[in-house]
C-alpha positions in Angstrom: -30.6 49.1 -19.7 -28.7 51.8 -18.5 -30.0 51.2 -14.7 -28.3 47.7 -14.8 -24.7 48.8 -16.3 -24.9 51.3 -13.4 -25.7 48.6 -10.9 -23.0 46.1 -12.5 -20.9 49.0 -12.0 -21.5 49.7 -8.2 -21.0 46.0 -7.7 -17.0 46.1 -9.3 -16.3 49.2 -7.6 -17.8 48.0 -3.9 -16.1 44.8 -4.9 -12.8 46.3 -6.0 -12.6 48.5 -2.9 -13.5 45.9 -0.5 -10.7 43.6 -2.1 -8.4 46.0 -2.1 -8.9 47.4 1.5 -8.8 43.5 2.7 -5.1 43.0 1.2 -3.7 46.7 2.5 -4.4 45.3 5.9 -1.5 44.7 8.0 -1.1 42.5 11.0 1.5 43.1 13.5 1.8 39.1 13.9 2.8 38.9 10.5 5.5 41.4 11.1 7.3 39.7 14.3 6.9 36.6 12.5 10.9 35.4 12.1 11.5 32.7 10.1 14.6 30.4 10.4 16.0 28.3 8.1 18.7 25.8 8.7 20.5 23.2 6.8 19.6 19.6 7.7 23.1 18.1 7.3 21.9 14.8 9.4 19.3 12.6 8.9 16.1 13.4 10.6 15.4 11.0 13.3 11.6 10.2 14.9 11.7 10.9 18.7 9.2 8.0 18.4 10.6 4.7 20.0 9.0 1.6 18.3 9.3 -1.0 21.3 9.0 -4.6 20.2 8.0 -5.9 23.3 4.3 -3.7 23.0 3.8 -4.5 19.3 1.9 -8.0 19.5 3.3 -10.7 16.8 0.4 -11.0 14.1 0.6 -14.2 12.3 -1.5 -14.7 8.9 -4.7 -16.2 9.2 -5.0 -19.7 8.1 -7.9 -19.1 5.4 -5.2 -16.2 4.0 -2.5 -18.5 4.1 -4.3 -21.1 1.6 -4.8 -17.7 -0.9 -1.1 -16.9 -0.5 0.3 -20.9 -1.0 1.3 -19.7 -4.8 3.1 -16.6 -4.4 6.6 -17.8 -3.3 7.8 -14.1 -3.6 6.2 -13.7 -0.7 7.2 -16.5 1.4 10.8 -15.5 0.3 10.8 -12.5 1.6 9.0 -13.7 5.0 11.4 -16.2 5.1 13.8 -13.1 5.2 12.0 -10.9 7.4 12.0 -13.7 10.6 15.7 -14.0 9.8 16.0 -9.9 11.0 13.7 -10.4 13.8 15.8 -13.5 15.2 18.5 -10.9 14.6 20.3 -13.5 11.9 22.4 -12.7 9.3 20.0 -11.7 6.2 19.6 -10.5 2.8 18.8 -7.2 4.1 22.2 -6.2 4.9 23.8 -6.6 1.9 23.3 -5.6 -2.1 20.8 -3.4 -2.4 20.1 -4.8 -6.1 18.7 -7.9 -4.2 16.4 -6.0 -2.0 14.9 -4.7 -5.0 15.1 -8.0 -6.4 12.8 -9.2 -3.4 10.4 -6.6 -3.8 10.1 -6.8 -7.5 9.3 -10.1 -7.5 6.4 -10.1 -5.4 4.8 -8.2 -8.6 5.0 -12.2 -10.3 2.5 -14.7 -9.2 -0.1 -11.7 -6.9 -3.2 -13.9 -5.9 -6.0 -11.4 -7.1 -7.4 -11.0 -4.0 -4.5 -9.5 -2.5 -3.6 -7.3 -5.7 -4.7 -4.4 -3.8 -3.8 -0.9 -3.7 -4.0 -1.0 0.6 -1.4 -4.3 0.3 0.5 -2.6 -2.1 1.3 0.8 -0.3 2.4 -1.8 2.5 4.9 -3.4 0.6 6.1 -0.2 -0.4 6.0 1.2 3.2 8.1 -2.2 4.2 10.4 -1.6 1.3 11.4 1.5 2.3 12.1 0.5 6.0 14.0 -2.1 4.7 16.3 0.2 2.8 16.4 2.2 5.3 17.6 -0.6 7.4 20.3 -1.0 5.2 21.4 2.5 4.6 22.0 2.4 8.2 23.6 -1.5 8.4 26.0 -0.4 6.0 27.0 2.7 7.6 28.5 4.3 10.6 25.4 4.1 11.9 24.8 3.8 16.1 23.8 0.5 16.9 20.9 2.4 18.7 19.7 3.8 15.1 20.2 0.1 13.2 18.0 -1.6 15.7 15.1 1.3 15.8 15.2 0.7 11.9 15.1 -2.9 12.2 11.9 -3.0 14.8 10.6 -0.1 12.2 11.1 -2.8 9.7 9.0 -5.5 11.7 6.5 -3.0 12.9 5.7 -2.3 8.5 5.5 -6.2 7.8 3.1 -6.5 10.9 1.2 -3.8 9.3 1.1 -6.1 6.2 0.2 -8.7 7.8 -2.6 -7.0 9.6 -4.1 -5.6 6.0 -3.6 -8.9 4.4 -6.0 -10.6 6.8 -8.4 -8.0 6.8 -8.4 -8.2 2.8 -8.9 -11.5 3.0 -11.8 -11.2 6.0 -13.6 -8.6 3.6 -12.9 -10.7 0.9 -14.7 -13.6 2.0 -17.2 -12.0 3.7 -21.0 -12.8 2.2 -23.7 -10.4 2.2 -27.0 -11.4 3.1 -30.1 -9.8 2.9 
């Protein structure tokens, strides 16, 4: 009995010297590391352009579309969304109460193959664009920064678009054996 305290004993010590050897070591890359900070007083802009031209229109597949007849949530908001991308007047650029309006309702009315969490972190990449679009409408935003969030806005609801077919492809997909 007394062996094994003595080897449980060895083991903390070795242990507790090793540990304690490893934190007093110093680097001299830690010490010439300089840290700045600053203060972001400006919104921080993506050096990223989103060019419309190379973004290919997705439309929704036909089968999806039959799924989707019954949510007219959704079909609003479309209805919105090819109003920005004629570059029309549209509910985007005004109360931001009815924007959340929009994306509230699309909560009413969800045809069960599409209440997904993959559609729904869509929508709410899409609504955030879109008040981001806003923010910047209504400001003194450059013109330059209002259309890069409007094609940012596009470039999320062809993002939907694309997971909305390929729900509905996995969806109807049959496994055989």
């Amino acid at each position: 009995m007394c062996l094994q305290h003595t080897k449980c004993n060895n083991f903390f010590v070795i242990g507790f010297l090793s540990l304690a050897t490893l934190l007093g070591c110093k680097s001299k890359k830690n010490e010439l590391t300089n840290i700045e900070v600053s203060d972001a007083t400006s919104t921080v802009i993506s050096d990223k352009k989103v060019n419309p031209q190379s973004t290919p229109t997705i439309e929704i597949d036909d089968s999806a579309l039959t799924k989707l007849d019954q949510w007219t949530a959704f079909f609003v908001l479309e209805k919105e969304l090819k109003k920005l991308e004629e570059n029309k007047s549209n509910s985007f650029q005004g109360n931001k109460d009815e924007i959340e309006n929009y994306f509230e309702e699309l909560t009413l009315n969800t045809p069960e193959v599409f209440d997904t969490n993959a559609i729904w972190a869509r929508f709410k990449v899409l609504e955030t664009e879109v008040f981001l679009y806003n923010e910047y409408y209504g400001s003194e935003a450059t013109q330059e920064l209002t259309a890069s969030a409007r094609e940012k806005v596009l470039l999320a609801y062809q993002n939907l678009v694309r997971q909305i077919n390929k729900i509905h492809e996995k969806a109807t997909q049959t496994i055989s054996e």
